[in-house]
MIDO-318104 format. One record per residue (C-alpha): residue in three letters; x, y, z. Coordinates in steps of 0.05 Angstrom, whole numbers, padded with zeros to 5 digits, always signed. Example, Ala and Ser with C-alpha at 12.3 -4.5 7.8 and 13.67 -1.06 7.14 Angstrom:
ALA+00246-00090+00156SER+00273-00021+00143
END
This chain:
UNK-00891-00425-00495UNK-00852-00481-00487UNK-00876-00542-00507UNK-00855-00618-00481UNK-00845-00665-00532UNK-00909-00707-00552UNK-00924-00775-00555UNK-00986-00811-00583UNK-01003-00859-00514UNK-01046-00813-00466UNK-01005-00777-00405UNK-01040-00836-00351UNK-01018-00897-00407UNK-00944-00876-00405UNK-00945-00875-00331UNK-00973-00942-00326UNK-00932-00982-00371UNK-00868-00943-00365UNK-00815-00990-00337UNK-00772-00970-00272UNK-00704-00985-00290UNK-00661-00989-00226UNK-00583-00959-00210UNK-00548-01017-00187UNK-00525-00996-00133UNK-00549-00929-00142UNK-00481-00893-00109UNK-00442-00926-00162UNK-00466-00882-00213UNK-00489-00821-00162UNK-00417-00811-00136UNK-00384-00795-00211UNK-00438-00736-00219UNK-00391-00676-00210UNK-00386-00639-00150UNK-00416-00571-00146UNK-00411-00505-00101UNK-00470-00486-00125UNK-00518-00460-00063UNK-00585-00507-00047UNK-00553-00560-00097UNK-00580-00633-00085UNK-00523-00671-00091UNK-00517-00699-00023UNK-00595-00717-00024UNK-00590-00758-00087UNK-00588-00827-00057UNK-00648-00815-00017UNK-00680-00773-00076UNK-00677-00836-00115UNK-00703-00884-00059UNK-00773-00842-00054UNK-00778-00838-00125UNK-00759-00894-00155UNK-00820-00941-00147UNK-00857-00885-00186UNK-00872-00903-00263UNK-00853-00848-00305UNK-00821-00844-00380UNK-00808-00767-00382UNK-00789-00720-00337UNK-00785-00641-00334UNK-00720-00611-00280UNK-00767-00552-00275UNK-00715-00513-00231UNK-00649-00544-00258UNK-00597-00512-00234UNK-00534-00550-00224UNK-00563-00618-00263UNK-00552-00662-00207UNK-00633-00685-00202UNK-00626-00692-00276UNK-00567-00731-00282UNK-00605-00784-00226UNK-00660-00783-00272UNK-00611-00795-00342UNK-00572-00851-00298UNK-00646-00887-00283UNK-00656-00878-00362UNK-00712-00826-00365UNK-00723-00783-00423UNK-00699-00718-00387UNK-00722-00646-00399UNK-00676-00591-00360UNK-00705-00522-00346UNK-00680-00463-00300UNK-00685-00397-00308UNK-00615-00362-00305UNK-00584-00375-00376UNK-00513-00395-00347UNK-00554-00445-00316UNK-00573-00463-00399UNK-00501-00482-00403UNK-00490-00520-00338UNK-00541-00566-00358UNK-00528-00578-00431UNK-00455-00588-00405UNK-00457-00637-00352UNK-00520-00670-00379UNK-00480-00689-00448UNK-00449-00758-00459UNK-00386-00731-00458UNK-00350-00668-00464UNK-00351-00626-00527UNK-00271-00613-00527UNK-00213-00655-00509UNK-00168-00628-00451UNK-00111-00618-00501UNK-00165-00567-00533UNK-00180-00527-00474UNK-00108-00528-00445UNK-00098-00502-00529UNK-00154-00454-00512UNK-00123-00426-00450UNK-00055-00411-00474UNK-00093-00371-00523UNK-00121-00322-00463UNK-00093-00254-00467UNK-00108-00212-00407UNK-00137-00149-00430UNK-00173-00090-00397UNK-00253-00087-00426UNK-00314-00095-00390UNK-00302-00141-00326UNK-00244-00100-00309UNK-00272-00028-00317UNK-00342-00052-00287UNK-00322-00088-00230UNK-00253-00069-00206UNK-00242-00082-00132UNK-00307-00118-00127UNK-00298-00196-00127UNK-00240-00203-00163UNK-00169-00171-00166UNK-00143-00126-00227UNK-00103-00181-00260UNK-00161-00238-00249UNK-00209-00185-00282UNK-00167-00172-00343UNK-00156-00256-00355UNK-00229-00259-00342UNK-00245-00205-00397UNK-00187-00240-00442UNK-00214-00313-00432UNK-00289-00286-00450UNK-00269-00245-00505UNK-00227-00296-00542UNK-00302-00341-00530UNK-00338-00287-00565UNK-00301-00315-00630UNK-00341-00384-00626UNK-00417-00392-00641UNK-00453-00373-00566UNK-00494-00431-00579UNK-00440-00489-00592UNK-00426-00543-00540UNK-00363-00522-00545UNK-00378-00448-00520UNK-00419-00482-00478UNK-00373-00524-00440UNK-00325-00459-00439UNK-00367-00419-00401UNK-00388-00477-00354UNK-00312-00487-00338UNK-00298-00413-00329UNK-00370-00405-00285UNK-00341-00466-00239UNK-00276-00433-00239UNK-00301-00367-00206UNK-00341-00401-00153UNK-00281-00430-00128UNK-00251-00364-00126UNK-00299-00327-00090UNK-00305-00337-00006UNK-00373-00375+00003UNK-00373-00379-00071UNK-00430-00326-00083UNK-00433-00253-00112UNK-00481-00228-00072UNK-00426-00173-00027UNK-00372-00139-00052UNK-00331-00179-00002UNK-00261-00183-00041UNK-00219-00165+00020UNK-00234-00229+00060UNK-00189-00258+00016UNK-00136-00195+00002UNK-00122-00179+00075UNK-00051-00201+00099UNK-00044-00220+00166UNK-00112-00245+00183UNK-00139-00304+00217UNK-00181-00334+00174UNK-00240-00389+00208UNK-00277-00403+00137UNK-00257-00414+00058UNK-00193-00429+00033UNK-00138-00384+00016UNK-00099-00421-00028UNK-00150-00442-00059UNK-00180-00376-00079UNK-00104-00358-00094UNK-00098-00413-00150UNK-00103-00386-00228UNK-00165-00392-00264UNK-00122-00441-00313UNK-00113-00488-00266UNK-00186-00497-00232UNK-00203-00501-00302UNK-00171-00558-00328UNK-00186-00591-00253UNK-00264-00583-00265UNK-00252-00608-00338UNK-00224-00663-00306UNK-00276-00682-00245UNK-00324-00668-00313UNK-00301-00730-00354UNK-00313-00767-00296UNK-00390-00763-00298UNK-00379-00803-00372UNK-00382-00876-00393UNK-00453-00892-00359UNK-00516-00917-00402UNK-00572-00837-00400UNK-00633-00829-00418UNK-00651-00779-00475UNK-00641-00704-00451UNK-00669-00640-00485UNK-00646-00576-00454UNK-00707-00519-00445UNK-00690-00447-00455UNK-00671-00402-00396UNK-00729-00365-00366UNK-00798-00364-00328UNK-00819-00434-00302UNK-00889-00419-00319UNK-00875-00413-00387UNK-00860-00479-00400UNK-00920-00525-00428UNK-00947-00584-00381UNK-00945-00657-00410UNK-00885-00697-00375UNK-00901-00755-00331UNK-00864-00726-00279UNK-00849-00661-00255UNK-00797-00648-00205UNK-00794-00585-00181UNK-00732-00555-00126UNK-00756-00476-00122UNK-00719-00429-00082UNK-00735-00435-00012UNK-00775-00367+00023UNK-00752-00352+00094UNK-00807-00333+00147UNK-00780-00267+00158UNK-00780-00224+00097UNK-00710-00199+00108UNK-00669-00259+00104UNK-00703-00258+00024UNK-00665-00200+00004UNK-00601-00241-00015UNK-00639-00291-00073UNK-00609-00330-00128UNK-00599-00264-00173UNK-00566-00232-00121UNK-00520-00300-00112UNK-00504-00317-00181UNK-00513-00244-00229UNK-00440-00244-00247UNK-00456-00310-00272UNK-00508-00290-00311UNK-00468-00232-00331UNK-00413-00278-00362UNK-00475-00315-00394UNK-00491-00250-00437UNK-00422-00219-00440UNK-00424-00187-00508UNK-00491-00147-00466UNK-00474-00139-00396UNK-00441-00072-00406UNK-00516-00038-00425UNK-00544-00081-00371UNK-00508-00069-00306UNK-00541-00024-00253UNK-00487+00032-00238UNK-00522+00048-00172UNK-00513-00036-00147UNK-00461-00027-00096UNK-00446-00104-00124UNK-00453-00076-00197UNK-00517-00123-00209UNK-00561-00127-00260UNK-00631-00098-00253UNK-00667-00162-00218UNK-00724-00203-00274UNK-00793-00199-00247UNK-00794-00274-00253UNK-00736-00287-00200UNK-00767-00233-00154UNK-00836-00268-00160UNK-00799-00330-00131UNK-00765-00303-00078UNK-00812-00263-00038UNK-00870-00275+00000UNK-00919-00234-00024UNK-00916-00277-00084UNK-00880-00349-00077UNK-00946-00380-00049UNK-00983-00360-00111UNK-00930-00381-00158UNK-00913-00446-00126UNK-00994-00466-00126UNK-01012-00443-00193UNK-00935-00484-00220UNK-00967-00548-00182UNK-01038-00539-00210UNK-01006-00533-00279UNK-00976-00600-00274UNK-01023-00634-00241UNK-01036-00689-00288UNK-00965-00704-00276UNK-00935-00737-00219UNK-00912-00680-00191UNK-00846-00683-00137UNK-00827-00629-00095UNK-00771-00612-00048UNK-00775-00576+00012UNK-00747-00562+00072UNK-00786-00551+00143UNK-00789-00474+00166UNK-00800-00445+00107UNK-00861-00405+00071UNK-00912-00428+00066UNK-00907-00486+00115UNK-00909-00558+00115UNK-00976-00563+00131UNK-00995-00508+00078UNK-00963-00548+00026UNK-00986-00622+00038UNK-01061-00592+00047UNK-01049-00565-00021UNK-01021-00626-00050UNK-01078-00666-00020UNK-01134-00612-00058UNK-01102-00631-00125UNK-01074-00700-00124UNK-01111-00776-00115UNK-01045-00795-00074UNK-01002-00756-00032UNK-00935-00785+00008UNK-00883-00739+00047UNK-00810-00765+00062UNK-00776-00723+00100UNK-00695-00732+00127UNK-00648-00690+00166UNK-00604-00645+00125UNK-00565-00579+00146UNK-00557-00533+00089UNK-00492-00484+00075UNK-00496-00418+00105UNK-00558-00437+00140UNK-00560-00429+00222UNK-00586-00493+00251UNK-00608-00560+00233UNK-00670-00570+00184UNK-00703-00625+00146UNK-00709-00641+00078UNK-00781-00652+00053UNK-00803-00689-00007UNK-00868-00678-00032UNK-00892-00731-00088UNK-00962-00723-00117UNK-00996-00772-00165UNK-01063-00755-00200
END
């Protein structure tokens, strides 16, 4: 299990005297966190985030579902002890990446790094030709992770190589997911295109590297909090004890078939490129998308049969923690469903709630937040 770190003052005492230390003004800090094209990211909701949190008193917090670091990095800039969980393990090196005072190479290094690439044809290349990338983008990709298999996998500066290589093939990909084999929206000649951006997509990976390594450095400079990055996996694995738990779970579509496309399905090349010197034993051959067989975990979160459950019994394990939530209205279970089970745990329950249209979603929706104090 994993276990928070411990302190000698009971969970309640903490809470009471810990002091709220304002961003002044909070978009001064907010709008140096990097940008992201990661899907269901917070980013944009971080100003109002910190408005319906920050009158809560609260010295540690747990990113139970921490994806791109953006919650976390609100919670570092207000000067919380910050612990960062999610459960892909490319996810691992997002956060322990952006969530660092400041960047574990120079760009002279990585440009150094990157003239060092040499294409060749392995893995990436055999596995997934014609799939998301083209032939010569595959060969750099398998050159570029190759030549990273030659540093420690656990060094900040492996790290922060595979978090600029991960951004890098978002911005490659049209809507910047894996989840179709969709490479000839951008290969066609001659067609009108009404979304994405050609050129972009077009640009080498060596270039929207050293970009994101720049946008990076941006995020440094700023007084954080202490930070502690969790290791990759189930959320109910890790141990309760934070003062506050803030938890962003996938969100479960009413009708069953719109869950088919979840976060594994989005991001397994990711995770792939996480666990490179693996992936070849891993890969499903029959995956028209060459994914990787799906962890019962993710599946557990993204259907209906069994979000409910998990979401309750992740709640009810925090719930001598301030526990946070965000939501968004037509979704499983429902609004109602939710704040009745917020109200069956916790002494205090308030809802926020402000319009927010998310990408590749049809329609306008609202973004709930769900804050529970015991």
């Amino acid at each position: 299990m994993i276990q928070p770190q411990r302190k000698n003052r009971s969970l309640k005492a903490r809470q009471q005297a810990a002091e709220v230390v304002a961003i002044s003004p909070p978009d001064q800090a907010i709008n140096r966190f990097p940008s992201t094209r990661y899907y269901g990211s917070k980013r944009k909701l971080l100003a109002w985030i910190y408005e319906c949190v920050r009158p809560l008193k609260f010295e540690s917090v747990l990113d139970a579902f921490g994806g791109t670091a953006s919650v976390s990095l609100l919670f570092q800039a207000m000067r919380k002890t910050v612990h960062y969980h999610d459960a892909f393990a490319f996810n691992a090196d997002v956060g322990a990446t952006i969530l660092a005072e400041k960047p574990a190479m120079s760009r002279i290094d990585v440009e150094d790094f990157l003239r060092n690439v040499s294409p060749t044809r392995s893995h990436i290349s055999e596995v997934f030709d014609g799939v998301f990338y083209p032939a010569k983008e595959n060969m750099w990709l398998d050159g570029y992770m190759q030549l990273l298999m030659g540093l420690d996998k656990q060094s900040a500066e492996a790290q922060l190589l595979r978090y600029l290589v991960y951004q890098a093939c978002l911005r490659k990909r049209p809507f910047n997911l894996f989840h179709r084999a969709n490479l000839s929206l951008r290969t066609k000649e001659k067609v009108e295109r009404s979304f994405g951006n050609l050129t972009t997509w077009n640009r080498s990976f060596d270039d929207h590297i050293i970009e994101v390594f720049d946008v990076l450095t941006k995020n440094c400079g700023y007084v954080r909090g202490d930070t502690k990055v969790l290791p990759s996996g189930d959320v109910l694995s890790v141990e309760p004890g934070y003062d506050l738990v803030y938890l962003d779970p996938p969100y479960v579509s009413l009708s069953e078939k719109n869950n088919r496309d979840g976060y594994w399905r989005r991001y397994h090349f990711l995770e792939g490129l996480a666990n490179y010197g693996d992936w070849r034993d891993l890969v499903d051959e029959k995956s028209p998308i060459k994914a990787m067989p799906e962890p019962a975990h993710f599946l557990q979160w993204s259907r209906k049969s069994t979000f409910q459950e998990k979401l309750f019994q992740l709640m009810e394990r925090h719930s001598r923690s301030i526990v946070v939530l965000s939501y968004v209205t037509d979704a499983y279970p429902s609004e109602d469903e939710i704040r009745q089970h917020f109200e069956r745990i916790f002494r205090k329950v308030t809802v926020h709630s402000a319009p927010y249209s998310h990408a590749l979603s049809k329609g306008k929706k609202r973004e709930l937040l769900f804050v529970g104090q015991p």
